[in-house]
mmCIF file as gemmi writes it, N, C-alpha and C atoms, coordinates in Angstrom:
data_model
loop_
_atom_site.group_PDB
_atom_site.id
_atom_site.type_symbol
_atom_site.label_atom_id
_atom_site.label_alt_id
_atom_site.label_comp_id
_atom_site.label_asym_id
_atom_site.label_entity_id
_atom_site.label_seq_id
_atom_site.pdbx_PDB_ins_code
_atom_site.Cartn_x
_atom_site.Cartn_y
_atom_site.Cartn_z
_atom_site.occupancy
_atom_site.B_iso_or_equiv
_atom_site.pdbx_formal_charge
_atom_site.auth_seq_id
_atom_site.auth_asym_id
_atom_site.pdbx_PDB_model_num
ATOM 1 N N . UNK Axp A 1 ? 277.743 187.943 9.019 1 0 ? 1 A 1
ATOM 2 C CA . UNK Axp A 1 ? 278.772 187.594 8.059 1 0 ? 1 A 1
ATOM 3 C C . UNK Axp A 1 ? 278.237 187.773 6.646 1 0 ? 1 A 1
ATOM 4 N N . UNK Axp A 2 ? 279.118 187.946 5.921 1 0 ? 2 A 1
ATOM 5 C CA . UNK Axp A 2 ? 278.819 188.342 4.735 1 0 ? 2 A 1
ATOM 6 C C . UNK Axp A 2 ? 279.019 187.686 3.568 1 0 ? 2 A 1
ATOM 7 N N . UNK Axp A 3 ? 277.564 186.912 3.381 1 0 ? 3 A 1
ATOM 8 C CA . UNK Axp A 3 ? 278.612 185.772 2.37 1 0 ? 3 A 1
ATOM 9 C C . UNK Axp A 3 ? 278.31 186.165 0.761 1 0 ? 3 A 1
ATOM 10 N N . UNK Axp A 4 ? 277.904 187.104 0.766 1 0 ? 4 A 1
ATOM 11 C CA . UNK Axp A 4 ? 277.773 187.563 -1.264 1 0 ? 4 A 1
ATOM 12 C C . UNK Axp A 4 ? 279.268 187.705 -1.107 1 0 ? 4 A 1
ATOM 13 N N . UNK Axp A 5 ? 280.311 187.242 -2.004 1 0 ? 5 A 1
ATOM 14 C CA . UNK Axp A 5 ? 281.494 187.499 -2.209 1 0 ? 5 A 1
ATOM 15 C C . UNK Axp A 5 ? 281.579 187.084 -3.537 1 0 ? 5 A 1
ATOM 16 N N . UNK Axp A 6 ? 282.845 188.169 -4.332 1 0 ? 6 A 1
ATOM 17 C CA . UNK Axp A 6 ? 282.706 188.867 -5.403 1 0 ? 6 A 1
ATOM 18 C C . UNK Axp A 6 ? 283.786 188.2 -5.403 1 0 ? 6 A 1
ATOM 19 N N . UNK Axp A 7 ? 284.597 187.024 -6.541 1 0 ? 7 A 1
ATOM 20 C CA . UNK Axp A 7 ? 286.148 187.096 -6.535 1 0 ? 7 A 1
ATOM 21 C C . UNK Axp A 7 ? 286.349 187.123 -7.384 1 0 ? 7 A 1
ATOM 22 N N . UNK Axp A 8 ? 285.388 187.597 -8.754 1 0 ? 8 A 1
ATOM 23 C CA . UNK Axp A 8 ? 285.576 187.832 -10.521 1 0 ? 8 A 1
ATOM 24 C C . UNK Axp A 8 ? 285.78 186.582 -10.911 1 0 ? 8 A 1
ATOM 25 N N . UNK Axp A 9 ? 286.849 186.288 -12.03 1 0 ? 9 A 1
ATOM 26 C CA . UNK Axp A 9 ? 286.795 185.425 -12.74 1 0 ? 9 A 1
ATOM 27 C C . UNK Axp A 9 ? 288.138 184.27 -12.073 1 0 ? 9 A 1
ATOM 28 N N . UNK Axp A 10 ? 287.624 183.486 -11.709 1 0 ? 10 A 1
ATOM 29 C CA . UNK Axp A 10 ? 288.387 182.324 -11.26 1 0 ? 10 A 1
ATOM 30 C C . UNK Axp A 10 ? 289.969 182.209 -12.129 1 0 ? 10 A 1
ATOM 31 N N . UNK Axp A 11 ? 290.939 182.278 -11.547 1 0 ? 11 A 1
ATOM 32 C CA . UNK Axp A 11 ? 292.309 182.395 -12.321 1 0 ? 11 A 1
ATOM 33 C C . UNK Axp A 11 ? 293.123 181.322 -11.952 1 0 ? 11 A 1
ATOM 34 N N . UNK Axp A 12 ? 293.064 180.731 -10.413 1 0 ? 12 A 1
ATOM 35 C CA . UNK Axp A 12 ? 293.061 179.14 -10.373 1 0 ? 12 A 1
ATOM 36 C C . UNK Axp A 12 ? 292.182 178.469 -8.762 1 0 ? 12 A 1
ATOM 37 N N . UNK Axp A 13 ? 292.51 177.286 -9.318 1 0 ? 13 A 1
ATOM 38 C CA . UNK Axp A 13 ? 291.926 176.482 -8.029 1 0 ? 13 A 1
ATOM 39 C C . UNK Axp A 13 ? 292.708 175.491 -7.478 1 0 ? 13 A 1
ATOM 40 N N . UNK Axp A 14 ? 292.928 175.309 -6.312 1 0 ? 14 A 1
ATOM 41 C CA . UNK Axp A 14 ? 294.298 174.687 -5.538 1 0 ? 14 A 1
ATOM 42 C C . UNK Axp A 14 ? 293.796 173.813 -4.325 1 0 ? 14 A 1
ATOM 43 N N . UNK Axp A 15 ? 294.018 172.573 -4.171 1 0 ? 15 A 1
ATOM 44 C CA . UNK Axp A 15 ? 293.53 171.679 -3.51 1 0 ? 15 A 1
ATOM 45 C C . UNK Axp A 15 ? 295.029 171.199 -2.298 1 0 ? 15 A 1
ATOM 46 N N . UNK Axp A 16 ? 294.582 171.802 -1.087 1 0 ? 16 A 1
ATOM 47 C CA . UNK Axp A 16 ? 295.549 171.486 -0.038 1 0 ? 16 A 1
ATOM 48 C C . UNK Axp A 16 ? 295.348 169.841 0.705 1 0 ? 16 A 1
ATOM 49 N N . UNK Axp A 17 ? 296.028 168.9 0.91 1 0 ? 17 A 1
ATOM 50 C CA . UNK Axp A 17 ? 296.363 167.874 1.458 1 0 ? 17 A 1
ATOM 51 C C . UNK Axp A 17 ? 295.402 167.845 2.485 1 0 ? 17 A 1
ATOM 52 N N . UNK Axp A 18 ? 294.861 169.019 3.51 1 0 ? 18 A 1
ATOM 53 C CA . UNK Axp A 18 ? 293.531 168.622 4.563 1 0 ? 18 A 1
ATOM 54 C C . UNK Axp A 18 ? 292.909 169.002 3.867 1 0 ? 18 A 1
ATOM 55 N N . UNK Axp A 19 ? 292.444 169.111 2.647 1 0 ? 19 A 1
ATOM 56 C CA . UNK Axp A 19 ? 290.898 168.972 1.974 1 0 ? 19 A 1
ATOM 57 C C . UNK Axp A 19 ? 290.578 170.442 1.706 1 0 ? 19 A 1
ATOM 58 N N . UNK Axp A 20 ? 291.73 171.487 2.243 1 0 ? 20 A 1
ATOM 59 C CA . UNK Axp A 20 ? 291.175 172.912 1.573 1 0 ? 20 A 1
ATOM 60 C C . UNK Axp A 20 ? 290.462 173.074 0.367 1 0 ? 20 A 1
ATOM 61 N N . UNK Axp A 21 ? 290.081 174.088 -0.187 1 0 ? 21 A 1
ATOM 62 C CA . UNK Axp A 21 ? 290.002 174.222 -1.494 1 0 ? 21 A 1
ATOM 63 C C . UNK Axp A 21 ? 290.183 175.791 -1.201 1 0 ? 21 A 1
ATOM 64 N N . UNK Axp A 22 ? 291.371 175.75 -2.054 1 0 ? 22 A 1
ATOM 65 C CA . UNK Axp A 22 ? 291.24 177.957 -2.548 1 0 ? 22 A 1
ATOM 66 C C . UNK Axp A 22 ? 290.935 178.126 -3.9 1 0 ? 22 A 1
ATOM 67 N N . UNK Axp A 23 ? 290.212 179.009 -4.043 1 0 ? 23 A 1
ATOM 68 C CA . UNK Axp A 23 ? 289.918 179.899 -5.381 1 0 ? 23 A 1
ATOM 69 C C . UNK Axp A 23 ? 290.519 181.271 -5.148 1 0 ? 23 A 1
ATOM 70 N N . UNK Axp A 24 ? 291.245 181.144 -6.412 1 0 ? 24 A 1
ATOM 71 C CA . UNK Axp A 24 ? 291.79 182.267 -6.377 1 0 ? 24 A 1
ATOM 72 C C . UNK Axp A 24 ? 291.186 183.245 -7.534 1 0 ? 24 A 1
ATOM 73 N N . UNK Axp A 25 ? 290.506 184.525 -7.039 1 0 ? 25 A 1
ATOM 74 C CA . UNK Axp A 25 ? 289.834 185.177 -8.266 1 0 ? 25 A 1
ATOM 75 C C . UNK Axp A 25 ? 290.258 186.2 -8.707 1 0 ? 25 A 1
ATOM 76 N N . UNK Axp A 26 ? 289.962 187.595 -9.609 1 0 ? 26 A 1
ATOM 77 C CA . UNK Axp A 26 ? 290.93 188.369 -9.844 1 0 ? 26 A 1
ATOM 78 C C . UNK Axp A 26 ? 290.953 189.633 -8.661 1 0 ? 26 A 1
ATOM 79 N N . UNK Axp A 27 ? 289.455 189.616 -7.909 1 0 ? 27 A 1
ATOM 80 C CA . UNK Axp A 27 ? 289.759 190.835 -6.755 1 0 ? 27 A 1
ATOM 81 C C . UNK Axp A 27 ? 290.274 189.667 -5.242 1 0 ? 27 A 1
ATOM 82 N N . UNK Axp A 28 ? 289.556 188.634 -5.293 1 0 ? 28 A 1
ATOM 83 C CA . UNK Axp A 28 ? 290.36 188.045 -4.188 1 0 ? 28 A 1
ATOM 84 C C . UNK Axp A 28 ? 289.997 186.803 -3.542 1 0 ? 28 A 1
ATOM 85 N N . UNK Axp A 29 ? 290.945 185.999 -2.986 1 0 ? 29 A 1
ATOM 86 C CA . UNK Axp A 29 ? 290.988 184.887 -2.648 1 0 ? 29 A 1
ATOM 87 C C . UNK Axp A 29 ? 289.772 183.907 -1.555 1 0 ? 29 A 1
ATOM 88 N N . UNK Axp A 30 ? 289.453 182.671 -2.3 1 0 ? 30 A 1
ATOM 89 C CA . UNK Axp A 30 ? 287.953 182.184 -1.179 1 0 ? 30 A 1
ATOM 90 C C . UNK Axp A 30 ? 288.979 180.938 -0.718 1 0 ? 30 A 1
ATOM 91 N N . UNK Axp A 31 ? 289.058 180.669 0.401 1 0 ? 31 A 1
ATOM 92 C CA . UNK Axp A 31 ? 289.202 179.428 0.876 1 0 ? 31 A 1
ATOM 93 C C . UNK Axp A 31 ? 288.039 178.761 1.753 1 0 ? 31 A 1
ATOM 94 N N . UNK Axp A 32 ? 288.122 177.365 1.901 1 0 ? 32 A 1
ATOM 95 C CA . UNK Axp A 32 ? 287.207 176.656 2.129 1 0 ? 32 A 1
ATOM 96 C C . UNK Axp A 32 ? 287.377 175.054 2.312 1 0 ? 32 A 1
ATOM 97 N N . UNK Axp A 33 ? 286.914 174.706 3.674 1 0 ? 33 A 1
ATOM 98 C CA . UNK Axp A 33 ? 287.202 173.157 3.609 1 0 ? 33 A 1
ATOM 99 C C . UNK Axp A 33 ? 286.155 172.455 3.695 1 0 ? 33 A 1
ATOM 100 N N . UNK Axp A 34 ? 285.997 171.302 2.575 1 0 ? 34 A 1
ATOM 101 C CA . UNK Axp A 34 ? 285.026 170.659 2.479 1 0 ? 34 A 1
ATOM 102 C C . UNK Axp A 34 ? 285.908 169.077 2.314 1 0 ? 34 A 1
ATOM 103 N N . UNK Axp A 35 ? 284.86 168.144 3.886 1 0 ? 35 A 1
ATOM 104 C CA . UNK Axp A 35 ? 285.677 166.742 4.065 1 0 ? 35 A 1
ATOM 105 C C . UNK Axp A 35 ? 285.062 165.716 3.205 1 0 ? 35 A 1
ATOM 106 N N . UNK Axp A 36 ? 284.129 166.026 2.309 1 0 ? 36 A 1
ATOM 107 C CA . UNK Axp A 36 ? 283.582 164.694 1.279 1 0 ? 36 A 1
ATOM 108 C C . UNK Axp A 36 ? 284.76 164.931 -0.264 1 0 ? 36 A 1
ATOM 109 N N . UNK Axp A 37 ? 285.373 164.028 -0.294 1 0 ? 37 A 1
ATOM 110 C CA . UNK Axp A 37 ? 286.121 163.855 -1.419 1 0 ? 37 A 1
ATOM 111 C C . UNK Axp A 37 ? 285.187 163.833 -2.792 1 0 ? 37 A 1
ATOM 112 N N . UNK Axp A 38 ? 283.957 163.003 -2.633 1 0 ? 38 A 1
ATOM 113 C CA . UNK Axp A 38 ? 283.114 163.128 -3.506 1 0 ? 38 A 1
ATOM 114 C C . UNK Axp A 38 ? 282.48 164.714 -4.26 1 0 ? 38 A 1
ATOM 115 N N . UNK Axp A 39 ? 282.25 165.732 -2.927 1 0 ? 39 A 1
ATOM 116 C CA . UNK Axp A 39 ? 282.061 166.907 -3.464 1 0 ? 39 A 1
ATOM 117 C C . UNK Axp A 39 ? 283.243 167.558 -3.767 1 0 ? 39 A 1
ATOM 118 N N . UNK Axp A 40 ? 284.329 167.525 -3.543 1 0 ? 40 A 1
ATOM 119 C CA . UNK Axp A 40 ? 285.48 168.181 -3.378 1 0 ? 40 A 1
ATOM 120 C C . UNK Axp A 40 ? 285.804 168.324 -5.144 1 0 ? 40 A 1
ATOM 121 N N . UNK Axp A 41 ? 285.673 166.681 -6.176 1 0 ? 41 A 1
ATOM 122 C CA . UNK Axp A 41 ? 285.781 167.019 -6.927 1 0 ? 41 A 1
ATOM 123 C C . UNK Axp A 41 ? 285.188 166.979 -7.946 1 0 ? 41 A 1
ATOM 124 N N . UNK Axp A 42 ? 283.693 167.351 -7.561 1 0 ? 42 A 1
ATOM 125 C CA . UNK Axp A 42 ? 282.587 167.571 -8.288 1 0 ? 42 A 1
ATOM 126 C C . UNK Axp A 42 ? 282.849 169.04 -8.232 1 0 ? 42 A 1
ATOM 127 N N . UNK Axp A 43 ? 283.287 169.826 -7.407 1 0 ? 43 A 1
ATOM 128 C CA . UNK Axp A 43 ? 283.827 171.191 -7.298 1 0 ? 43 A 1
ATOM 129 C C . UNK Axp A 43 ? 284.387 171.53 -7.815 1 0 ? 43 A 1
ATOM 130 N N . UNK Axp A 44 ? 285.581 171.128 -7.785 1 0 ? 44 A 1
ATOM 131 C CA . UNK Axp A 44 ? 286.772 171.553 -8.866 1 0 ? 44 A 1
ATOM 132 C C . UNK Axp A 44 ? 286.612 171.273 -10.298 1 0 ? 44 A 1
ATOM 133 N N . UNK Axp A 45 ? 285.498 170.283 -10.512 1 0 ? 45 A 1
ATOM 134 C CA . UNK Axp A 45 ? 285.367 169.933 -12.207 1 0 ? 45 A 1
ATOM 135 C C . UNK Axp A 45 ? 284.441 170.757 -12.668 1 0 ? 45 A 1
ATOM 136 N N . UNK Axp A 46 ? 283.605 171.316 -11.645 1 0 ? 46 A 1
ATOM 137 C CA . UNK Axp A 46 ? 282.106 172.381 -12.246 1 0 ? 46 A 1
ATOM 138 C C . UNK Axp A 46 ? 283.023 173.994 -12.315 1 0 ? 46 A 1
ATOM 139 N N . UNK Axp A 47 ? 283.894 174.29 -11.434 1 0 ? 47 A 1
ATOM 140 C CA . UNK Axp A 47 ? 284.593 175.277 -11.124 1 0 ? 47 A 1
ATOM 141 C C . UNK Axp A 47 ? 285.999 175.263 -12.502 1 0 ? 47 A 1
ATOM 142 N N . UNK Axp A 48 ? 286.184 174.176 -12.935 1 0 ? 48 A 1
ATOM 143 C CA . UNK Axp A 48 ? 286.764 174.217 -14.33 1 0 ? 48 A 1
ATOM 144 C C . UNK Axp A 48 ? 286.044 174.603 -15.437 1 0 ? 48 A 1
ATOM 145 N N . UNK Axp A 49 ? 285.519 173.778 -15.687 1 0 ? 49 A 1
ATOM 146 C CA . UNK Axp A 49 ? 284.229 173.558 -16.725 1 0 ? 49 A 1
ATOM 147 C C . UNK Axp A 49 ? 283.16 175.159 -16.965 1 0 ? 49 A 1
ATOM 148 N N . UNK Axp A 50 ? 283.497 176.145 -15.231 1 0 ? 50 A 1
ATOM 149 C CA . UNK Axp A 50 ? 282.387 177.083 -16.022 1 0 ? 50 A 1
ATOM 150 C C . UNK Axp A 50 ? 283.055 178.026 -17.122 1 0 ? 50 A 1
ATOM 151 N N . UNK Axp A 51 ? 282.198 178.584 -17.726 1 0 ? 51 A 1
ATOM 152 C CA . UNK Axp A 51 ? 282.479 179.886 -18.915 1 0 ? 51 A 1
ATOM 153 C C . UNK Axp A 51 ? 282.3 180.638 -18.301 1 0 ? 51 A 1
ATOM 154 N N . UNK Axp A 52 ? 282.803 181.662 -17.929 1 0 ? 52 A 1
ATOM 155 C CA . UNK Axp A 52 ? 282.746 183.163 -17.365 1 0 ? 52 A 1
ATOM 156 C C . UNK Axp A 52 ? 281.849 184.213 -18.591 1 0 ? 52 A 1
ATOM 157 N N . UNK Axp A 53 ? 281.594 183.482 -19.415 1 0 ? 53 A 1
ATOM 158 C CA . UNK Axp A 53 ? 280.738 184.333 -20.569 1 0 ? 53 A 1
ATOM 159 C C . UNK Axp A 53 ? 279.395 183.676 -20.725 1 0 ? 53 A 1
């Protein structure tokens, strides 16, 4: 499996009710479920917060 994945610059991030998380990037979409609420939105706040520059 191939996990270097390329999804450019993060355009949004979407949190599904069972704990998904999708990133949506500009070549293409990561989904992912992670069950600690604690990381979930330590994720989404580092995944806000980065600068793409």
């Amino acid at each position: 499996m191939d996990t270097d994945t390329e999804i450019g610059e993060v355009q949004s991030i979407e949190q599904l009710d069972d704990g998904t998380i999708i990133l949506e990037g500009e070549s293409e979409a990561l989904g992912f479920r992670i069950t600690d609420e604690d990381l979930q939105e330590s994720l989404i706040k580092a995944v806000q917060n980065t600068d793409p520059y």
